[in-house]
C-alpha distance (Angstrom), angle and dihedral (degrees) to the residues before:
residue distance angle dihedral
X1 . . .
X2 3.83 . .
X3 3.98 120.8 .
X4 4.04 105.2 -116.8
X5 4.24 109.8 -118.5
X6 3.78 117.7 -102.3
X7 3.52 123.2 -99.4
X8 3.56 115.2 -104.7
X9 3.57 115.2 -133.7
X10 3.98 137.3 -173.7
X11 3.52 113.5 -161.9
X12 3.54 123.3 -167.8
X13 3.74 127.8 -157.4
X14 3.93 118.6 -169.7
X15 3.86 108.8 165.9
X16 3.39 135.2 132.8
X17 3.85 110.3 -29.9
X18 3.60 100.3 -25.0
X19 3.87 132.4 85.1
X20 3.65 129.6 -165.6
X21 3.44 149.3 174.5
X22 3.85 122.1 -169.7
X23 4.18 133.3 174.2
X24 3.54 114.8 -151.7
X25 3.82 124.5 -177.8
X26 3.71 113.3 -166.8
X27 3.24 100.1 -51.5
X28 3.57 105.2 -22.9
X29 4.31 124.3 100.2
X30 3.88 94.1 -141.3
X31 4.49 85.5 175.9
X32 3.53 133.2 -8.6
X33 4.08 111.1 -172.7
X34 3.65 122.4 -174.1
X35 4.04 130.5 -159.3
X36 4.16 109.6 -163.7
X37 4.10 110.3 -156.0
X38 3.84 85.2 176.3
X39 4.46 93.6 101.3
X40 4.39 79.4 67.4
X41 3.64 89.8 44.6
X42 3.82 96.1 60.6
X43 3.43 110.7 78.9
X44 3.76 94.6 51.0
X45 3.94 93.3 51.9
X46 3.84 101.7 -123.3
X47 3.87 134.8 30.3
X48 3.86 111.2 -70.3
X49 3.80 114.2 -147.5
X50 3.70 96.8 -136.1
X51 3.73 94.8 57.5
X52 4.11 97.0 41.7
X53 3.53 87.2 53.8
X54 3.76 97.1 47.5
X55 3.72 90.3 43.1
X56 3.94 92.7 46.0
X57 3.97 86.7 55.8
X58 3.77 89.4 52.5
X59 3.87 91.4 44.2
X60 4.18 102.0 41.9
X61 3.63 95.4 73.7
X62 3.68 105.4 50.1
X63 3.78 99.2 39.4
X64 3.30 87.1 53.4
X65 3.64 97.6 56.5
X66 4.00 90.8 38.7
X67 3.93 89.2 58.2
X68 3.91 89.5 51.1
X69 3.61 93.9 41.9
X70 4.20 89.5 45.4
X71 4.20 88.2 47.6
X72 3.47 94.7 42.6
X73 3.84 94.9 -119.7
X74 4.05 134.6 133.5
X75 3.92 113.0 -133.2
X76 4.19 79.1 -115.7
X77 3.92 83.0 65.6
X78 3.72 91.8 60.9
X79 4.24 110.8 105.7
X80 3.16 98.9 -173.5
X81 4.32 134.1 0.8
């Protein structure tokens, strides 16, 4: 009997001032990258919705190609997001 393949999965985190992208295959953490928006946050004291979701838009994209490029994964890799 052969042991089935993990699923690959990209997981995607985009709350409060903190993006991330992350490939997991079973139970293995092949990359994890992180984007911090907290230096615009500073000044005002607390995370301000309008500029986390700006910077999250800015972020999403290339974390998500770093943690592919990191695991050594294409997005048509990806099982399940």
């Amino acid at each position: 009997m052969t042991k089935a393949s993990a699923l690959l999965t990209l997981g995607i985190e985009t709350s409060c001032d903190e993006t991330s992208a992350a490939l997991v295959e079973g139970d293995r953490v092949l990359s994890n990258i992180i984007a911090s928006s907290l230096k615009e946050h500073v000044r005002y004291g607390g995370v301000v919705p309008e500029i986390a979701s700006r910077a999250h838009l800015e972020a999403l994209l290339p974390c998500v190609h770093t943690a592919l490029k990191k695991a050594h994964r294409k997005l048509k890799d990806v099982d399940l997001v």
